[in-house]
Steps between C-alpha positions, in 0.01 A plus 500: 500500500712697739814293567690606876676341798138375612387364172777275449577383853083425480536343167829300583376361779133331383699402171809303706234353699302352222838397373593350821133268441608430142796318680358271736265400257801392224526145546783455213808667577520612150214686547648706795710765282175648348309409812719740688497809228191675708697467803845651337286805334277541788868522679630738189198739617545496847832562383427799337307668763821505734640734156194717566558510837889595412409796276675295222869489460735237466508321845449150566112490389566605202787282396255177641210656276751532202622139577139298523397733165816454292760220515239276694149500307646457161636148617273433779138480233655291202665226705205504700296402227733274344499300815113481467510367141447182370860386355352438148385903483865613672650618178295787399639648839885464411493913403351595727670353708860583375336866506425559840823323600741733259269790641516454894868448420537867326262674762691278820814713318364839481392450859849413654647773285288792550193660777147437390330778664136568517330845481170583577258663243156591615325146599770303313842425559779487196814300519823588381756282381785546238427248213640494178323320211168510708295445201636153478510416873113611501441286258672203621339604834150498364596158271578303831199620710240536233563298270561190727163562623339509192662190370415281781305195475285608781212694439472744792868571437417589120231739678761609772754618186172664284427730824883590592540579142180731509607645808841601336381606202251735763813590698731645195201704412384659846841518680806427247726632738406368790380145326726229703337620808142523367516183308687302773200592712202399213716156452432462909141537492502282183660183616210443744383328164731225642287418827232394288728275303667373798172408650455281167833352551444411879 
C-alpha cells in the first residue's frame, strides 16, 4: 500500500466516521473512551495528510500528529479499558496502567523541550524526535497500548491487542524507520474491530 496526502485524508475520514457511529451507539459512559478511539485515529490520519500536504517539517501538523501518537495514546487505550472492566478483573491492569502514565509523561517532556519534525521517505513519512532511553519508553509505550488490550476481560479487545501487536511486529520489519507512522495507520484500520463490539454492547 502506497501511503500519501490522499490515502490518509481517505482513510481518516471513513475511519472517524465509523468512530463517530461507535459513539452514539455507547450507552455507558464508560464505554465512550474506547468508543471514541476510531474517531481520534481516523482524526490522527486526517491529521497526517495535512503533513503530506506540508512537505513534512515541523509546523503545526506535525506537532498535533506527534501529540495524538505520543503523550496521548499511551494513556488514552489503558484507562480506556480499565474503565470498561469489571472491578474484580481491575488489578491485572495496574502496570499497565502506571506504564502508559510514566510514558505520556516522558514523551509530553520531550515534546515541550524539543521539535518533532517529520520527513518524508518515499510513500512513508519518519518522525524525528530527540529521545533518550527510547528502548525503555518503547517499551513502556507498547506495555500500555498492547498489553492493556491483551489483558482485557473483553474478548474483541483481546483480538483488538493480538492484531495491533501483529501489525507492529509487521511495521518494525517493513519500515523500522518510518514505523510510528505506518503502525499508527494499521492500529486505525484495526480498531474498526470495535464497531462490531460496540454493536454487541448497544
Amino acid at each position: 500500500m502506497c501511503w500519501n496526502a490522499t490515502a490518509d485524508l481517505a482513510a481518516g475520514t471513513v475511519i472517524a466516521a465509523v468512530g463517530a457511529v461507535c459513539v452514539v451507539r455507547a450507552r455507558d459512559p464508560r464505554e465512550l473512551p474506547l468508543a471514541a478511539l476510531p474517531l481520534l485515529l481516523g482524526a490522527h490520519q486526517v491529521v497526517e495528510a495535512a503533513v503530506w500536504k506540508a512537505g513534512g517539517g515541523s509546523g503545526p501538523a506535525t506537532l498535533a500528529w506527534a501529540v495524538i501518537a505520543l503523550p496521548l495514546l499511551p494513556v488514552w487505550v489503558p484507562l480506556g479499558v480499565l474503565l470498561v472492566t469489571p472491578p474484580g478483573r481491575r488489578a491485572r491492569l495496574a502496570v499497565p496502567v502506571a506504564a502508559g502514565l510514566a510514558t505520556a509523561a516522558a514523551l509530553a517532556y520531550r515534546l515541550a523541550g524539543g521539535p518533532v519534525t517529520a520527513h518524508i521517505r518515499g510513500h512513508t513519512i519518519g518522525y524525528v524526535l530527540d529521545l533518550p532511553y527510547a528502548p525503555l519508553l518503547i517499551g513502556g509505550y507498547l506495555l500500555a497500548t498492547i498489553g492493556a488490550l491483551l489483558l482485557a476481560a473483553d474478548r474483541a479487545l483481546r483480538l483488538l491487542g493480538a492484531v495491533i501487536a501483529a501489525g507492529a511486529a509487521l511495521c518494525v520489519l517493513l519500515w523500522r524507520t518510518e514505523f510510528v507512522s505506518t503502525w499508527c495507520a494499521f492500529a486505525a484500520v484495526a480498531s474498526l474491530i470495535l464497531l462490531a463490539r460496540t454493536r454487541r454492547t448497544a
